[in-house]
C-alpha positions in Angstrom: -13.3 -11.9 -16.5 -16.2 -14.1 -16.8 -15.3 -17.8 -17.6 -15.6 -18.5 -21.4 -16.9 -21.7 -22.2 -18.5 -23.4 -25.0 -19.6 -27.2 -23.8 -23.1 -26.9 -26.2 -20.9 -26.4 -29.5 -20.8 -29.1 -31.8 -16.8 -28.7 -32.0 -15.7 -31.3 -34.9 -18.5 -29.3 -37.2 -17.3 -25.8 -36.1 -13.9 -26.8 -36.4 -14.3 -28.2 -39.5 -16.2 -24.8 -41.0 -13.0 -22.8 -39.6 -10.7 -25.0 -41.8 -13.4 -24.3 -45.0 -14.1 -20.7 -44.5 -12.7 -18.0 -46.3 -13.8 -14.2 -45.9 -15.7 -12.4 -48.7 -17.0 -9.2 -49.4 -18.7 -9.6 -52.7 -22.1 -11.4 -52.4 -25.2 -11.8 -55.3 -28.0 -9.4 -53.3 -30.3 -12.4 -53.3 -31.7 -12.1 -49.4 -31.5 -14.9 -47.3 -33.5 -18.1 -47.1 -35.5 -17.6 -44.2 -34.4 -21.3 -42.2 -31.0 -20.4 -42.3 -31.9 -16.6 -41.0 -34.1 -18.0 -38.4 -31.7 -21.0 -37.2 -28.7 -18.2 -36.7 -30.8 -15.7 -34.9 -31.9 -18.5 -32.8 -28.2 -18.9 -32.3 -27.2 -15.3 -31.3 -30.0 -15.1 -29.3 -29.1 -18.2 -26.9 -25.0 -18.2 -27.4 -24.2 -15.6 -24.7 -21.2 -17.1 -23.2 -20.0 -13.8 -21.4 -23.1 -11.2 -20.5 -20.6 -8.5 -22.0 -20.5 -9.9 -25.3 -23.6 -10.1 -28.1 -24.5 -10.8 -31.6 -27.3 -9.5 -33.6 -28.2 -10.3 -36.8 -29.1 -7.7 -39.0 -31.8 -8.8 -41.6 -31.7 -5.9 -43.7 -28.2 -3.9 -43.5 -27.5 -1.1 -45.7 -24.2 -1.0 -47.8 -23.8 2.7 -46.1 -22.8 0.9 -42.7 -19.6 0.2 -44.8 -16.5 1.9 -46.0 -14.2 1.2 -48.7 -10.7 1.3 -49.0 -10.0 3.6 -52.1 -13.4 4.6 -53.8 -15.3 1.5 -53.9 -12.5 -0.9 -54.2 -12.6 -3.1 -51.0 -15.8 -2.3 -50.5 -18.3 -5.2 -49.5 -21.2 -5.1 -52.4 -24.4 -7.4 -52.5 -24.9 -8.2 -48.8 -28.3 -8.1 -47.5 -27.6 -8.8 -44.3 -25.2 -8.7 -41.6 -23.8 -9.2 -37.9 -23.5 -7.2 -35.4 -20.6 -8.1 -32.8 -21.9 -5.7 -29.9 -19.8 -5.5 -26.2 -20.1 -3.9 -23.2 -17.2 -0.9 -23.6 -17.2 -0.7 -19.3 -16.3 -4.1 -19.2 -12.8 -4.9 -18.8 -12.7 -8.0 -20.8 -15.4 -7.1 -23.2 -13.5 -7.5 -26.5 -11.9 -10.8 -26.3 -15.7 -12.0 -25.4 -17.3 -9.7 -28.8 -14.5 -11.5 -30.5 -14.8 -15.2 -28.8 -18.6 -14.8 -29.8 -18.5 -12.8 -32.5 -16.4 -16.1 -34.1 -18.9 -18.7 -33.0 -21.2 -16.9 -35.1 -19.4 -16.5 -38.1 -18.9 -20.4 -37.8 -22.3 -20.9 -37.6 -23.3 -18.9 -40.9 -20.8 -20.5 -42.6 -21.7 -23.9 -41.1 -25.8 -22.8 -42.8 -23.8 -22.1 -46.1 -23.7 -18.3 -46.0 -20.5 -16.1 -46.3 -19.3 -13.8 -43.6 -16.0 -11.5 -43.3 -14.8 -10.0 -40.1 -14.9 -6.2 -40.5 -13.3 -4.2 -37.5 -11.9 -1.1 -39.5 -13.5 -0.7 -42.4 -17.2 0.0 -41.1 -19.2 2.6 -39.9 -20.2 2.4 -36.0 -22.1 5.4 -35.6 -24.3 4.4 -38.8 -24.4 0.8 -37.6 -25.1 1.8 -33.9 -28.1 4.0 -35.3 -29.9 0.4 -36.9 -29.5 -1.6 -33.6 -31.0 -1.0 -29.7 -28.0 -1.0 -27.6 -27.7 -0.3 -24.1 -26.0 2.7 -22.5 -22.5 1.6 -22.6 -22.8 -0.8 -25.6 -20.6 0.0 -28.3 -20.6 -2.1 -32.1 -16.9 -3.4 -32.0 -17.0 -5.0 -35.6 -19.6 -6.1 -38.3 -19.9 -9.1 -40.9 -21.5 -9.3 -44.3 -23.9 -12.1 -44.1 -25.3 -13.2 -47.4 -24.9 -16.2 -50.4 -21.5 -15.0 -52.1 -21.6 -13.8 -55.5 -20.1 -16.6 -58.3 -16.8 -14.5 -59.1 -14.9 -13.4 -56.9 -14.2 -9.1 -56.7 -11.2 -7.9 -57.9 -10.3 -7.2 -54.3 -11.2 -10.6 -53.2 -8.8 -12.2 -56.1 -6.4 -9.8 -55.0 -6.6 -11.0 -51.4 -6.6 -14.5 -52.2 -3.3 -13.8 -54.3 -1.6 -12.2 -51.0 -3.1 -15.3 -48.6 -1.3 -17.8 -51.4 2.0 -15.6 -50.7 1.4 -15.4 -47.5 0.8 -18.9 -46.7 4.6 -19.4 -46.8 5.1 -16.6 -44.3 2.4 -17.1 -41.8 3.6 -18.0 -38.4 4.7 -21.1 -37.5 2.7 -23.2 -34.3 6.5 -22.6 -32.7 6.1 -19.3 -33.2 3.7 -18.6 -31.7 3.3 -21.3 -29.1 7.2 -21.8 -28.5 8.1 -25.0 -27.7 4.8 -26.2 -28.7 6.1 -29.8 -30.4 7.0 -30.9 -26.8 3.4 -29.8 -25.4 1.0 -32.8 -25.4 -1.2 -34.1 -28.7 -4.2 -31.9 -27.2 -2.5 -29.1 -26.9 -0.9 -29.1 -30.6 -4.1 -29.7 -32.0 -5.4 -26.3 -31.0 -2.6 -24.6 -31.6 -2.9 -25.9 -35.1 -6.5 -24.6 -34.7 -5.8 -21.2 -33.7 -3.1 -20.9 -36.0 -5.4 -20.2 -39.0 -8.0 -17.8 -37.0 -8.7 -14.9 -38.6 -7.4 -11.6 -37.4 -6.8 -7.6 -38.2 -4.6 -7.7 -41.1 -3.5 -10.8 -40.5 -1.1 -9.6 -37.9 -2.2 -13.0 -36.3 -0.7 -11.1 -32.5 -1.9 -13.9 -29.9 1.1 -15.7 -28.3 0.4 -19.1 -26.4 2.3 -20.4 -23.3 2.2 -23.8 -21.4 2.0 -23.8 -17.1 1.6 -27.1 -16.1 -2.0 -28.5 -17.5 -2.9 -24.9 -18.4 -2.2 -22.9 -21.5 -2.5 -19.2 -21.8 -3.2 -16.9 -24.1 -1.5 -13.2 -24.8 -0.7 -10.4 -27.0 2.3 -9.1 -29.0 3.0 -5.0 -29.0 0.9 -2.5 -28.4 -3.0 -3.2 -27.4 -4.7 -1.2 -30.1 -3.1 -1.0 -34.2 -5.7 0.0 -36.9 -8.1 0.5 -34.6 -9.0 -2.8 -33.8 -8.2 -4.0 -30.5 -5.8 -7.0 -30.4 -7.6 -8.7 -27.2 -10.6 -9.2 -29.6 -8.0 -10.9 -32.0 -7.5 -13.0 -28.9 -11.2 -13.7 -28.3 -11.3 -15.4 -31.7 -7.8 -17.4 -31.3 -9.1 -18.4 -28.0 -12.2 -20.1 -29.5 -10.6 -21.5 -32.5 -8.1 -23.0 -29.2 -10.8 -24.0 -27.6 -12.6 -26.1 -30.1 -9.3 -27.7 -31.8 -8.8 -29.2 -28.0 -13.0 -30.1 -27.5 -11.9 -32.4 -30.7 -8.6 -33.7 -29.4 -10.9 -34.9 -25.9 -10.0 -32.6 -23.9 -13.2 -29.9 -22.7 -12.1 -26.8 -20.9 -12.9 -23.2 -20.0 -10.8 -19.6 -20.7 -10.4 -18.3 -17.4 -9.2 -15.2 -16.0 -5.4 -15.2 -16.1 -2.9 -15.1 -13.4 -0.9 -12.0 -14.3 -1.6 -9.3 -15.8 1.0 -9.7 -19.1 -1.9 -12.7 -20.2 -5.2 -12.4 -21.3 -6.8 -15.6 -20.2 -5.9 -19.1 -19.3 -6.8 -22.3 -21.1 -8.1 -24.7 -18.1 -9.6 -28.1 -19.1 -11.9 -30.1 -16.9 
């Protein structure tokens, strides 16, 4: 595993569009205003953190690289563009790094006012593979809407946002997923707290957090792969939203390659 680091990352205003985003799939078809396009291409282009890992924007994306759930319910509608989160499928860590970069530039669309949602299951790869120039071994692990989101919400997205309210009470607590985290130090609460509300498949929120010393690392409940989406790039996008909760709390650090084999990475600070 490469190191993943992001020192260049304005952390308090990432952080601050992870705590304000929320994932949509209906959007009002107007295209894109062309700074905001151009300052997040710029971005994809230059954030390359791990050389296994990519993002390319897609100006013009066709609602055909998209599958609904029943019919067209759950459907994304109105998006005239998207992301592509591309990895390397013969690297060994490739999908915590589509999903550690993949997340930094979801934060930056929503940071430039546009809506995103990930979408690992419910998207055509072959059909999105077709629009892009990948390499031999690259492989499209997930895609995002990208567009200005439509005034009233889908019936699916109001459904959604009634199961997050219920949810709310159920999702996992820090402790449960960092045990013993309210003896860890401030630093490392605070991006626990961070990668509590990461987005994930399903919400099955499966990364686990463990303290060694000045180090905390990072790994995965049950099996690798559920719905199709691996759980290690769940991990990739906790391990970011880790990584920028401690940048605020004063404390810069890298995700390095982890110890044993049960972890996916470790949290080392400089």
């Amino acid at each position: 595993m490469e190191p993943l680091a992001s020192p260049d990352l304005p952390a308090e205003e990432f952080a601050h569009a992870a705590l304000q985003r929320h994932s949509r799939r209906a959007y009002d078809g107007s295209p894109i205003a062309h700074e905001p396009l151009a300052d997040l291409e710029r971005f994809c282009a230059e954030f390359r953190p791990s050389p296994s890992a990519r993002v390319l924007v897609m100006r013009d994306a066709s609602s055909a690289i998209y599958r609904g759930i029943v019919g067209s319910y759950g459907r994304v509608t109105g998006a005239p563009s998207a992301l592509a989160m591309v990895g390397d499928s013969g690297c060994e860590n490739a999908q915590e790094s589509v999903g550690y970069t993949g997340e930094a530039a979801i934060l930056k669309a929503t940071s430039l006012g546009l809506g995103s949602c990930w979408v690992g299951g419910l998207f055509k790869p072959e059909a999105t593979a077709n629009l892009l120039d990948l390499a031999q071994d690259e492989k499209v692990y997930a895609v995002s809407p990208l567009g200005y989101p439509a005034r009233a919400p889908s019936a699916y997205e109001r459904s959604i946002e009634a199961l997050k309210r219920r949810s709310r009470r159920t999702r996992k607590t820090a402790d449960e997923i960092a045990p013993g985290v309210h003896e860890w130090p401030e630093w490392m609460r605070a991006a626990v707290e961070l990668a509590r509300i990461a987005p994930s498949a399903v919400n099955r929120q499966p990364w686990r957090f463990s303290r060694q010393g000045s180090e905390v690392l990072i790994s995965f409940e049950g099996r690798e792969m559920r719905y199709g989406i691996p759980k290690r790039l769940d991990c990739g996008i906790a391990m970011l939203h880790f990584e920028l909760g401690a940048r605020c709390a004063g404390m810069p650090g890298s995700w390095l390659p982890a110890r044993e084999t049960a972890y996916v990475a470790r949290y080392v600070p400089e």
